[in-house]
BASEDO-34142 format. One line per field, with one value per residue: residue in three letters; y, x, z of N, C-alpha, C, O, CB in turn. Coordinates in nm, 2 decimals. Glycine has a CB too. Layout:
N
resn <- ala / ...
n.Y <- Y / ...
n.X <- X / ...
n.Z <- Z / ...
ca.Y <- Y / ...
ca.X <- X / ...
ca.Z <- Z / ...
c.Y <- Y / ...
c.X <- X / ...
c.Z <- Z / ...
o.Y <- Y / ...
o.X <- X / ...
o.Z <- Z / ...
cb.Y <- Y / ...
cb.X <- X / ...
cb.Z <- Z / ...
//
This chain:
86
resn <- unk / unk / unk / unk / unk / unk / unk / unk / unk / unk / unk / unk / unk / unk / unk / unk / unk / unk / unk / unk / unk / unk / unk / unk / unk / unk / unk / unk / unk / unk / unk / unk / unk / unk / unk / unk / unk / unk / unk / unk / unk / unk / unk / unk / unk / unk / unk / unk / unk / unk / unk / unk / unk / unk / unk / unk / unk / unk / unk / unk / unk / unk / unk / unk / unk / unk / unk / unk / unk / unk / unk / unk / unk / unk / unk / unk / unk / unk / unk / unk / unk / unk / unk / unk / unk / unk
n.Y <- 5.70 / 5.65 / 5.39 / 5.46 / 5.67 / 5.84 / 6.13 / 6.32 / 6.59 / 6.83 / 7.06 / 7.38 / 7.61 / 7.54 / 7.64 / 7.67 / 7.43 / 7.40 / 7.56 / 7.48 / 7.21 / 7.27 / 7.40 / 7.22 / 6.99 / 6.80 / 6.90 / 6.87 / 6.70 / 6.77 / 6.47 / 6.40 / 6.27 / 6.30 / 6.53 / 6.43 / 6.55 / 6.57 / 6.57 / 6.44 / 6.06 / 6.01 / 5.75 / 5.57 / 5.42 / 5.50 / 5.39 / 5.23 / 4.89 / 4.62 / 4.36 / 4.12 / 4.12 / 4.14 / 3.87 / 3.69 / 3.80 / 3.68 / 3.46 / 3.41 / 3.42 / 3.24 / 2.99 / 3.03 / 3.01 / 2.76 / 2.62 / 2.66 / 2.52 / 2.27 / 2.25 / 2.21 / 2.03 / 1.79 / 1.69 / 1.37 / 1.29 / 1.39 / 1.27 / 1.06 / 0.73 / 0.40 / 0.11 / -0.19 / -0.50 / -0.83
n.X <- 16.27 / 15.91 / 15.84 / 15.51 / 15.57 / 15.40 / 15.45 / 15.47 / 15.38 / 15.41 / 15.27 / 15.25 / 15.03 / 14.73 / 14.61 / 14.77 / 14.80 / 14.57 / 14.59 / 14.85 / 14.68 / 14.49 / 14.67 / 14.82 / 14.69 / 14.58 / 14.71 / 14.97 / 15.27 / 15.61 / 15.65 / 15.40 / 15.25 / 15.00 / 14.93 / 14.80 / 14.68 / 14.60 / 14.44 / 14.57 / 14.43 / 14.41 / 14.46 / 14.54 / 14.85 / 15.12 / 15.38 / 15.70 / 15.73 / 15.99 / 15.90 / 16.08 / 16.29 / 16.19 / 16.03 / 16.30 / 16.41 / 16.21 / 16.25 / 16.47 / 16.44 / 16.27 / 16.40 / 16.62 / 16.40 / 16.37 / 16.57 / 16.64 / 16.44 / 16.49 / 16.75 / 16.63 / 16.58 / 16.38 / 16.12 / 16.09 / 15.80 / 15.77 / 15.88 / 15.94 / 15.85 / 15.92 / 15.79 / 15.91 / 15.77 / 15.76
n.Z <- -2.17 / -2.27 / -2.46 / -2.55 / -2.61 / -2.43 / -2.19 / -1.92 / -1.77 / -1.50 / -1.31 / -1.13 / -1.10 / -1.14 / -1.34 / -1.57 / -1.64 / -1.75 / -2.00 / -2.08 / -2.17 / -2.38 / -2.52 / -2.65 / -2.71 / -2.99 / -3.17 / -3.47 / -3.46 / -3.67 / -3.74 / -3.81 / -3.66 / -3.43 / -3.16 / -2.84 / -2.54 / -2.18 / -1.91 / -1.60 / -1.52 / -1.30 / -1.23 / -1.38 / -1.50 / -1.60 / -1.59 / -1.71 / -1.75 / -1.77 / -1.89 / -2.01 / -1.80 / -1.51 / -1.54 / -1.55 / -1.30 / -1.11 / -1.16 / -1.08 / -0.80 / -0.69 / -0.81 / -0.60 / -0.35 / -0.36 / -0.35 / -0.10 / 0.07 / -0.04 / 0.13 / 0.37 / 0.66 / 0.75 / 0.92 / 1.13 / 1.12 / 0.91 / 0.70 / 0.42 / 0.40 / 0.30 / 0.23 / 0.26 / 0.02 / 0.07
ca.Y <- 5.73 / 5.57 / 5.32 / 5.46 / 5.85 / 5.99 / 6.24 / 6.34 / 6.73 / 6.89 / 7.22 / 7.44 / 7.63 / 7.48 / 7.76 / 7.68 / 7.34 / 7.40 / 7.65 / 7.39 / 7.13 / 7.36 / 7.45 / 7.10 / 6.90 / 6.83 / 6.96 / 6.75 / 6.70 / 6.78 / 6.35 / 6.36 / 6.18 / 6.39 / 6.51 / 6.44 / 6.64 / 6.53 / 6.61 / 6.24 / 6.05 / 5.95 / 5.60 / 5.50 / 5.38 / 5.51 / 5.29 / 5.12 / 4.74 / 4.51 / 4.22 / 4.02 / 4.13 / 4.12 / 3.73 / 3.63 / 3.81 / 3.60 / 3.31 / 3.36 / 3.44 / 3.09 / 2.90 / 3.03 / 2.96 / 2.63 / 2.55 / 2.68 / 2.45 / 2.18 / 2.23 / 2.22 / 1.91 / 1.76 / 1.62 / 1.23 / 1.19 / 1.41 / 1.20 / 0.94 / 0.60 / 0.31 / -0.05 / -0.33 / -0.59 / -0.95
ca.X <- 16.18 / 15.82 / 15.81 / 15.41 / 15.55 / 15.37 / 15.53 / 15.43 / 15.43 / 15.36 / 15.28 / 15.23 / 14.94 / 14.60 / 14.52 / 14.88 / 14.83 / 14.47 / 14.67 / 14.93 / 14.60 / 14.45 / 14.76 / 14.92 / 14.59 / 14.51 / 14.87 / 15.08 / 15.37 / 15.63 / 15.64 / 15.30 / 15.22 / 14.93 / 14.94 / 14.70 / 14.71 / 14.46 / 14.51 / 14.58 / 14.33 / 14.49 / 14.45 / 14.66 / 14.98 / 15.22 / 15.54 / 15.73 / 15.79 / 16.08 / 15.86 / 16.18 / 16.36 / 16.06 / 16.05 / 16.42 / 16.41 / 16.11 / 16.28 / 16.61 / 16.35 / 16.20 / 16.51 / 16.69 / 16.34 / 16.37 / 16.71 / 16.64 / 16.37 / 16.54 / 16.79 / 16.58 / 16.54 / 16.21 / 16.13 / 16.11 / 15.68 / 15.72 / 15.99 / 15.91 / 15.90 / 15.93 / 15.78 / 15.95 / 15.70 / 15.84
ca.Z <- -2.29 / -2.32 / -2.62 / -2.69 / -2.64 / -2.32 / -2.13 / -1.77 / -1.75 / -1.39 / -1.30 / -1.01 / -1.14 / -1.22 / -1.55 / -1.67 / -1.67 / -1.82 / -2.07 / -2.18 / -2.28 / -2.48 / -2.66 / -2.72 / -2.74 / -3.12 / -3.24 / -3.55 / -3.51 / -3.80 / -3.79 / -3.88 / -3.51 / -3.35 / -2.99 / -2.71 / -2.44 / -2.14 / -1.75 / -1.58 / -1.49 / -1.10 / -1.18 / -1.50 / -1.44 / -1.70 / -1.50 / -1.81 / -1.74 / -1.85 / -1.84 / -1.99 / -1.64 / -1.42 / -1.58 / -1.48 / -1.14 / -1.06 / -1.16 / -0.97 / -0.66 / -0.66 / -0.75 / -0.45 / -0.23 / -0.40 / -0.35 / 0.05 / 0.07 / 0.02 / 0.23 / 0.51 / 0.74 / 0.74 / 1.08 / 1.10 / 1.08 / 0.74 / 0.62 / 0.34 / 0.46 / 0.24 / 0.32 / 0.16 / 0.07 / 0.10
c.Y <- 5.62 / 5.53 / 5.35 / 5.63 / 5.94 / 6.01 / 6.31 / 6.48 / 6.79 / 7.04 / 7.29 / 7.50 / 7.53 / 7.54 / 7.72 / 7.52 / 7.32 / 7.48 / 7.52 / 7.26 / 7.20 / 7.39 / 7.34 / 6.97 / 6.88 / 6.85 / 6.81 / 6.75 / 6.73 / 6.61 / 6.31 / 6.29 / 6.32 / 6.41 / 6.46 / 6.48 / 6.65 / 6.60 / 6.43 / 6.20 / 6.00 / 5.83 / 5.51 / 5.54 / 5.40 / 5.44 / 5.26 / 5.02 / 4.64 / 4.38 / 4.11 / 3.98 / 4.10 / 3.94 / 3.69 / 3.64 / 3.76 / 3.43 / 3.26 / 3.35 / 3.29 / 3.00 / 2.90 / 3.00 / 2.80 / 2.55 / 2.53 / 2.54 / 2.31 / 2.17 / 2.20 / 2.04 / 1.88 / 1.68 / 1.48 / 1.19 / 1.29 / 1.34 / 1.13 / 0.82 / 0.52 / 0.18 / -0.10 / -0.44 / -0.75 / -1.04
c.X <- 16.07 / 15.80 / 15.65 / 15.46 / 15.50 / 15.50 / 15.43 / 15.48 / 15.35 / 15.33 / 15.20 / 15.10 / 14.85 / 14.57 / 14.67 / 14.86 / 14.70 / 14.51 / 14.75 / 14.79 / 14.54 / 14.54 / 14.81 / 14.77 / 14.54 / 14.65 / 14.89 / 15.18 / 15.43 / 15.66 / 15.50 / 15.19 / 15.11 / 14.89 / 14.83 / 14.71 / 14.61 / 14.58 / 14.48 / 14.49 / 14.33 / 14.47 / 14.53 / 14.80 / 15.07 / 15.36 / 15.53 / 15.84 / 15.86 / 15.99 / 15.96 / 16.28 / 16.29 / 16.09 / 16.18 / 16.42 / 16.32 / 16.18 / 16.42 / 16.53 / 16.32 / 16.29 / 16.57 / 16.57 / 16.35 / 16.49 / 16.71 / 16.55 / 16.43 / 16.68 / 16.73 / 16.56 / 16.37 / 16.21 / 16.05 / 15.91 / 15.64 / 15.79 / 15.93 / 15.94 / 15.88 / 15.94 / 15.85 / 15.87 / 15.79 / 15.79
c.Z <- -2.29 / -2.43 / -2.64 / -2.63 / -2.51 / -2.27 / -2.04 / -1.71 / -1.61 / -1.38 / -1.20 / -1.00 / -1.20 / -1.36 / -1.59 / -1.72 / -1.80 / -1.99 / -2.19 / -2.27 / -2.36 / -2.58 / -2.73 / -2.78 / -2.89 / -3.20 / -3.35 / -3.56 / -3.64 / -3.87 / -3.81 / -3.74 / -3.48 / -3.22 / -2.92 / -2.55 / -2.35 / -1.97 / -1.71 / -1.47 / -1.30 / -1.07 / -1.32 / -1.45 / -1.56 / -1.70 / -1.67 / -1.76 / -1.85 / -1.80 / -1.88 / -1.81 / -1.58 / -1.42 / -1.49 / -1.35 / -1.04 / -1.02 / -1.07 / -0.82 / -0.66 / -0.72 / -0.64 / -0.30 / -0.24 / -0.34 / -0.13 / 0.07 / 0.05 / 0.06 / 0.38 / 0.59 / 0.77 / 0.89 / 1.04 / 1.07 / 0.94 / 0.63 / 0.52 / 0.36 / 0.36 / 0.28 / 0.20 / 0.12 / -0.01 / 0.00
o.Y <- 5.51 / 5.60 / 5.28 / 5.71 / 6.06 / 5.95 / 6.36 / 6.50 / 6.79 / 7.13 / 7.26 / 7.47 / 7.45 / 7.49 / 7.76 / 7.49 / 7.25 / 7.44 / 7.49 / 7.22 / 7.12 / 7.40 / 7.34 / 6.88 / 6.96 / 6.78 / 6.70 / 6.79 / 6.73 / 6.59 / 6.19 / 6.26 / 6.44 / 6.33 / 6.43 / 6.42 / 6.72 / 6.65 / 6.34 / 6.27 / 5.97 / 5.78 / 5.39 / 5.64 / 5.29 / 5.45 / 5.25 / 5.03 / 4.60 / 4.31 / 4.01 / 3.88 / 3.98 / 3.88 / 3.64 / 3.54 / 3.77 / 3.35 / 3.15 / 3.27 / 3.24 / 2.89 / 2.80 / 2.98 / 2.72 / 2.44 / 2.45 / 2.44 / 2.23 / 2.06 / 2.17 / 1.96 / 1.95 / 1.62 / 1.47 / 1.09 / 1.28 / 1.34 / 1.13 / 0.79 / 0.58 / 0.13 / -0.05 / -0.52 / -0.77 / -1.16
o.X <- 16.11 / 15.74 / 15.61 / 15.36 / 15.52 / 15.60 / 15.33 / 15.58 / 15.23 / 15.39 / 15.08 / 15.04 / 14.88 / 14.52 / 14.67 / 14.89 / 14.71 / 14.45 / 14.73 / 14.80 / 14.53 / 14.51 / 14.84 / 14.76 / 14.45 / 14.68 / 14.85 / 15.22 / 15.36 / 15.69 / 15.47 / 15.07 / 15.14 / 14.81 / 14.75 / 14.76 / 14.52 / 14.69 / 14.40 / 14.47 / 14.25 / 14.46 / 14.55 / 14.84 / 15.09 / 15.45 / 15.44 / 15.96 / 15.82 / 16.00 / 15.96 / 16.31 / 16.30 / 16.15 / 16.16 / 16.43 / 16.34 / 16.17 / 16.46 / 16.57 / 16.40 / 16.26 / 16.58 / 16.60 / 16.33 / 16.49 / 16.76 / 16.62 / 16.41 / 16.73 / 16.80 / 16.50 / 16.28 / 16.31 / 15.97 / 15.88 / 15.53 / 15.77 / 15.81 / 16.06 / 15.79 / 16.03 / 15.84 / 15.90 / 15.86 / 15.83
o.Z <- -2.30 / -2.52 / -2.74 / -2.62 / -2.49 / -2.28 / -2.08 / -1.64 / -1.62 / -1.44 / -1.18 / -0.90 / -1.29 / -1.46 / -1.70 / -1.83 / -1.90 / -2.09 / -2.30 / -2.39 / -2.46 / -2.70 / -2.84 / -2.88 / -2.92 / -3.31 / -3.32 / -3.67 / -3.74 / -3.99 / -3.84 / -3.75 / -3.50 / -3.17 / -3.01 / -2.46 / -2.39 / -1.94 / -1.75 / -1.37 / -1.22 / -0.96 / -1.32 / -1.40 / -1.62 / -1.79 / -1.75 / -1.73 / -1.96 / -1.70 / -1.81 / -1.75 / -1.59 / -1.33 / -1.38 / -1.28 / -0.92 / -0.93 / -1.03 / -0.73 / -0.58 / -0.67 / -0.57 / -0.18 / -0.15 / -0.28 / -0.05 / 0.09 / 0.14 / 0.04 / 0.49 / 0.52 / 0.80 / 0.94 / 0.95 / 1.00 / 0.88 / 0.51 / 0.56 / 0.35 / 0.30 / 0.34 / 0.08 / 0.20 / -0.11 / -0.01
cb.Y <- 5.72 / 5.61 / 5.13 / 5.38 / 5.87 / 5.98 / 6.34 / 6.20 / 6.83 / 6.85 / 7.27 / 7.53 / 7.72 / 7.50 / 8.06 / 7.72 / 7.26 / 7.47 / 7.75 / 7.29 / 7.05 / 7.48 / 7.55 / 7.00 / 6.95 / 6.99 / 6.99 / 6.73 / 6.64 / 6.90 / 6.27 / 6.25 / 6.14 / 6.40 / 6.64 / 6.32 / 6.76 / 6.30 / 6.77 / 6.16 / 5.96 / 6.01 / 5.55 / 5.57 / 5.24 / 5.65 / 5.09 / 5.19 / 4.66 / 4.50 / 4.18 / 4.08 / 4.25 / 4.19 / 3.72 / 3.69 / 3.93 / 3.61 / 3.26 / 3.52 / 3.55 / 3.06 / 2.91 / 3.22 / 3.01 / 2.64 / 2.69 / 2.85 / 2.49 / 2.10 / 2.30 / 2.32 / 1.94 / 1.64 / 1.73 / 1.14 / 1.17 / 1.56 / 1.11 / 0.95 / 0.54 / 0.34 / -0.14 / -0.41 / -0.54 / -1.00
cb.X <- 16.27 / 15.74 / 15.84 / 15.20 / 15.42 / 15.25 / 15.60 / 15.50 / 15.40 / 15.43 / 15.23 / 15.34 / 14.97 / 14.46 / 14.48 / 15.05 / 14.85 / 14.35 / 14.79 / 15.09 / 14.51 / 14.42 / 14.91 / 15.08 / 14.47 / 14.38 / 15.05 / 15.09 / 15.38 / 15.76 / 15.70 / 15.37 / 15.41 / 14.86 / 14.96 / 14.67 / 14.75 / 14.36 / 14.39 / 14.74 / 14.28 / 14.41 / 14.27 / 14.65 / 14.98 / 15.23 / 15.52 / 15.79 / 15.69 / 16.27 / 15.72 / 16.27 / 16.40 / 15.89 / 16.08 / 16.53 / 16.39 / 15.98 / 16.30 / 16.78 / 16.20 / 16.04 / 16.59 / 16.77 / 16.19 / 16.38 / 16.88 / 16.57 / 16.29 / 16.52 / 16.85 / 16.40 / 16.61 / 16.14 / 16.03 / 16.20 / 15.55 / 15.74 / 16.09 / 15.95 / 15.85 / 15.99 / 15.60 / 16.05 / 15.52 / 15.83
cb.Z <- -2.42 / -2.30 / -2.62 / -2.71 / -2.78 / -2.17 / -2.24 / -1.67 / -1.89 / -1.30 / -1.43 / -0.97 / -1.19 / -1.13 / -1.57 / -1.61 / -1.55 / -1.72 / -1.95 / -2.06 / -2.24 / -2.43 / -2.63 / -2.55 / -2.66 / -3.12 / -3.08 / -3.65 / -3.49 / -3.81 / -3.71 / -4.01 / -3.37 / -3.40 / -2.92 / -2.69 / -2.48 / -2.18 / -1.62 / -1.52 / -1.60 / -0.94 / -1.14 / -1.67 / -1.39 / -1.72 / -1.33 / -1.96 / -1.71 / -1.79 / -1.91 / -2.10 / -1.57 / -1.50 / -1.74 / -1.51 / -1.10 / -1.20 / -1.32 / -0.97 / -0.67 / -0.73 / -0.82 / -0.43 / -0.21 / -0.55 / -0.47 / 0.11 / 0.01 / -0.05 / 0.22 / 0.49 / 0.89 / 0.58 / 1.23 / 1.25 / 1.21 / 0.68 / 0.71 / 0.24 / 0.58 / 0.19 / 0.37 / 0.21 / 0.03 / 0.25
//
């Protein structure tokens, strides 16, 4: 279900599809809500994102490169050296 309501109707015929905007385009619902009924534009993206999920799965991703990373061995002229001074 889309939380703002579209709905993504296909159809084999071009006049049916031109048919159904004509008939639903303009309509009121019996909630008072009033339709819109367009043909899609081939570049809106109707996807619905959990950006809470999305968020976490990001963050388990770059803990675990994190955690890889330092496991890794650094070779001795990236190492961190430390002078003592006297």
């Amino acid at each position: 279900k889309h939380p703002a309501g579209v709905v993504i109707v296909k159809f084999v015929k071009p006049n049916d599809a031109s048919d159904a905007v004509k008939a639903f385009n303009g309509k009121v619902r019996g909630n008072g809500r009033k339709l819109e009924a367009s043909f899609w534009d081939g570049t809106t993206d109707y996807t619905v994102v959990d950006v809470e999920k999305e968020e976490k799965e990001a963050e388990k991703r770059l803990d675990k490169f994190g955690d890889w990373l330092e496991e890794q061995e650094l070779p001795e002229e990236f190492q961190l050296r430390v002078e003592e001074k006297d």
